[in-house]
N, C-alpha and C positions, 0 to 999 in steps of 0.2 A: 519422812522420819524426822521427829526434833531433836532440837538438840539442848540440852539444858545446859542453863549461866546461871553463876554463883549472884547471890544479889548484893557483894560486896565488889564483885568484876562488874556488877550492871551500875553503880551505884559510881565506880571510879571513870566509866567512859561518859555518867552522866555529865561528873565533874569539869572532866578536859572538856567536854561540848560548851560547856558555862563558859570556861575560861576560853577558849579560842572564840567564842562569841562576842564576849566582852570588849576580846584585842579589837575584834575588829569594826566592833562598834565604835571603839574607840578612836581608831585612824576614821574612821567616815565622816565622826562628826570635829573631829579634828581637822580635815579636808576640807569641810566644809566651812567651817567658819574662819581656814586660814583663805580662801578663794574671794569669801564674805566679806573680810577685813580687805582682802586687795582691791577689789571691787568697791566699797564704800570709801578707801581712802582719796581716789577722785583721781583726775588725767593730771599727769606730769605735764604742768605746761613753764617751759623757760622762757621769762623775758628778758629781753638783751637791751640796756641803755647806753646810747649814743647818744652826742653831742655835735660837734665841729666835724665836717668831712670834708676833707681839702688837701689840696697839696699832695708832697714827696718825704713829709718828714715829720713820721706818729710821734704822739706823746701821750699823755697819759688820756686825755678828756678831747685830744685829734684822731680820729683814723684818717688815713687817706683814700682814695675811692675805689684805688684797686683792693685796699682790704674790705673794706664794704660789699663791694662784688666777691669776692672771694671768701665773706659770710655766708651771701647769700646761696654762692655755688655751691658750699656745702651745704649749708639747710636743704636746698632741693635734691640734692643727689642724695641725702643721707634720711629722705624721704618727710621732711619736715614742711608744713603747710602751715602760713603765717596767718591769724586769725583777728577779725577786728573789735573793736572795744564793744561793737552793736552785736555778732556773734557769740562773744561772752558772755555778757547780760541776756540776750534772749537763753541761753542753754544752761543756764542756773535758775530762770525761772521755767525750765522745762519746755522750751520752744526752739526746736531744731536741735541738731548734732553740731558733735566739733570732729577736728578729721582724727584720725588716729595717733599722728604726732603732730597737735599744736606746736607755735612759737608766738611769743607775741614782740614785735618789734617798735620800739619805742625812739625819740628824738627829743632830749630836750632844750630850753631853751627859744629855740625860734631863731638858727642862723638860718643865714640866708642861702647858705650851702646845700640846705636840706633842699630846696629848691631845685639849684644847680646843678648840685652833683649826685644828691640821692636820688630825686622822682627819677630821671632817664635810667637806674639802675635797679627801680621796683618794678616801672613798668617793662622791664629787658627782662625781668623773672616773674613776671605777674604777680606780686606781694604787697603787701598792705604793710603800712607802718601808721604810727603816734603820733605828730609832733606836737609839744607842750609848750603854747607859746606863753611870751611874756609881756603884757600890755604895754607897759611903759616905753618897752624897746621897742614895739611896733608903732607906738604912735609918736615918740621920740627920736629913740635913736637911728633905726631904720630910714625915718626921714630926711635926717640930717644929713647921712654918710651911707646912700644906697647901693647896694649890688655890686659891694665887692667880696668875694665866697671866702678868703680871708676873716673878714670881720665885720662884715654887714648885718644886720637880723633882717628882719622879714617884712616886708612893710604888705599892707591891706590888699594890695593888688595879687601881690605873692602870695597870701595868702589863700583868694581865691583860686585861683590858680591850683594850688594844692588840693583843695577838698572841690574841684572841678576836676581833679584828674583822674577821681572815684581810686584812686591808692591810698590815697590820704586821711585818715580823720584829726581834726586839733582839738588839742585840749586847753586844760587852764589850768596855767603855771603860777599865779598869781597876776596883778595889776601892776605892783608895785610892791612886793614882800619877798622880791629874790634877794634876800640881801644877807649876812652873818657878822659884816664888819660893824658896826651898832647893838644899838643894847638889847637890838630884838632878832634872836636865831630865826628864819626863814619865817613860815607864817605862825611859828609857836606863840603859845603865848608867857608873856614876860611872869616872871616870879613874883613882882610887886603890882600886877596888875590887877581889878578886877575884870569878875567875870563878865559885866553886862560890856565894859569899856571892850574889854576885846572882842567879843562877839558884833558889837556896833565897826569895830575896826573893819575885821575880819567880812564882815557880809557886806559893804561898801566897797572891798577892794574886790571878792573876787565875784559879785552881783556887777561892777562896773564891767571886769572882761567878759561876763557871759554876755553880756547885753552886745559890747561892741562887737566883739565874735559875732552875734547871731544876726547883727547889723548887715555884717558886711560880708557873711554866706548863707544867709538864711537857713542856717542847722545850730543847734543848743549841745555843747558839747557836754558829756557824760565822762569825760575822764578829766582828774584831778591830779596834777604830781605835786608833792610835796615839795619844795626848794629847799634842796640837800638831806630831805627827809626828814627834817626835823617837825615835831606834830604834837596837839595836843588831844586828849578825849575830850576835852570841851568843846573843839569843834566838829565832831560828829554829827549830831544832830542838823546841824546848820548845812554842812554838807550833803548830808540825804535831802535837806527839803529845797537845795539848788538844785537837785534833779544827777547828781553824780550818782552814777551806779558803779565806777570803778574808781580806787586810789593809788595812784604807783608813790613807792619810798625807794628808799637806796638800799634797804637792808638786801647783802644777795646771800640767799637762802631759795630752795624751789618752793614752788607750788603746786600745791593740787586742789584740781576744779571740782566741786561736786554740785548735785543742785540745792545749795543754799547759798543764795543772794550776798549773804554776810563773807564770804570767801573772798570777792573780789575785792572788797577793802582791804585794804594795804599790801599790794601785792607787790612781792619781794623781787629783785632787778640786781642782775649783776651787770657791772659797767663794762663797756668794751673798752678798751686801754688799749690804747694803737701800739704798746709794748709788748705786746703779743704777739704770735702770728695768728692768723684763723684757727691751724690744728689746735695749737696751744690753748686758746681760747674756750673754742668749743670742747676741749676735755676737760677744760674746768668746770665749765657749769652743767657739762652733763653726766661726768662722774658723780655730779653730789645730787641726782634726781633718785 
């Protein structure tokens, strides 16, 4: 038996079917492209910059090496897998995975501490770290006044040493442009300079460390830090055709990785300040991921 409907009753269920379709077209592709956005924004990776590790008494640019260990114990416990400057590069150009919570651990300077007191404490957690040396102080200072973890840098021996210990990769800190007390901030370039004069400066100073570096471990290193981060766009160029595929600055902001190559330029570092404790430390920079 049928049953007859008014075509103004058929004509209101047609309606709500529109509309309930709509809604829920609406959440799906709203779903989708908030998933889309999460997924294209790239892996939260924090890098942590160090300096001097030594001693019983932090300061701002000192940790001591029970807090260093007790970085590091939290990054492993709290499931964080430290990544090297060659696993970044290859995974931005789409060559291998990164682990699920990157860290990247960075050193700069070039004290002789890193040596000392860091490697026995990466290799006690299996982790890779940075160190950003500085020419001058390895072929100067370091020589003069060696292998004291107070205030030595790092002389050539040491440094093999490190990138022999497959924990280590180094980088290039400059030759001879760590410096802010003169008329010229770090490797910026100056305000009344020309552009060719600095660029002539600039590939002299840090063409002289990559060569020595690659002298004396036979590997061309691919990480750049800026001294105090201070930087210009001029030197871009120059930089990519030394063969840098990553830059570290001081700005501490996160990052996220994706794969384009252009990401790992200037990649944003907050400082460990031995004025912390570890908890304190690590909520800092991982609340703002």
């Amino acid at each position: 038996m049928y049953e007859c409907r008014s075509l103004k009753r058929f004509l209101s269920l047609l309606l709500l079917d529109a509309v309930v379709f709509s809604i829920c077209a609406m959440f799906f592709f709203a779903g989708r492209n908030f998933f889309s956005s999460s997924a294209d924004s790239g892996i939260f990776l924090p890098v942590i910059m160090y300096h001097s590790v030594y001693g019983d008494t932090p300061e701002e640019y000192i940790v001591t090496p029970e807090q260093f260990e007790n970085d590091l114990l939290w990054l492993a416990e709290n499931g964080y897998t430290s990544v090297t400057a060659q696993q970044l590069t290859d995974y931005v150009n789409n060559i291998g995975n990164l682990p699920e919570k990157p860290v990247m651990i960075t050193l700069d300077d070039g004290c002789y501490n890193n040596l000392s007191e860091v490697l026995p404490i990466l290799e006690k957690y299996d982790m890779n770290a940075i160190v950003s040396v500085v020419g001058q102080y390895t072929d100067v200072t370091a020589v003069n006044d060696p292998h004291i973890p107070a205030y030595s840098y790092l002389t050539w021996e040491d440094i093999e040493k490190l990138t022999d210990s497959g924990h280590v990769e180094i980088g290039n800190h400059t030759y001879n442009m760590h410096s802010f007390r003169g008329e010229r901030q770090g490797c910026a370039k100056n305000q009344n300079e020309s552009e060719s004069t600095y660029m002539e400066l600039l590939n002299n100073d840090l063409s002289r460390l990559q060569n020595e570096i690659h002298q004396h471990t036979g590997k061309l290193p691919i990480v750049f830090a800026y001294p105090f981060g201070f930087r210009s766009p001029e030197a871009m160029p120059l930089i990519r055709e030394l063969g840098f595929t990553i830059t570290l600055t001081c700005t501490e902001k996160p990052n996220y990785i994706t794969h384009d190559p252009d990401c790992l330029y200037g990649l944003n570092r907050y400082n460990r300040s031995g004025l912390y404790s570890t908890g304190e430390y690590m909520q800092l920079i991982m609340n703002n991921s």
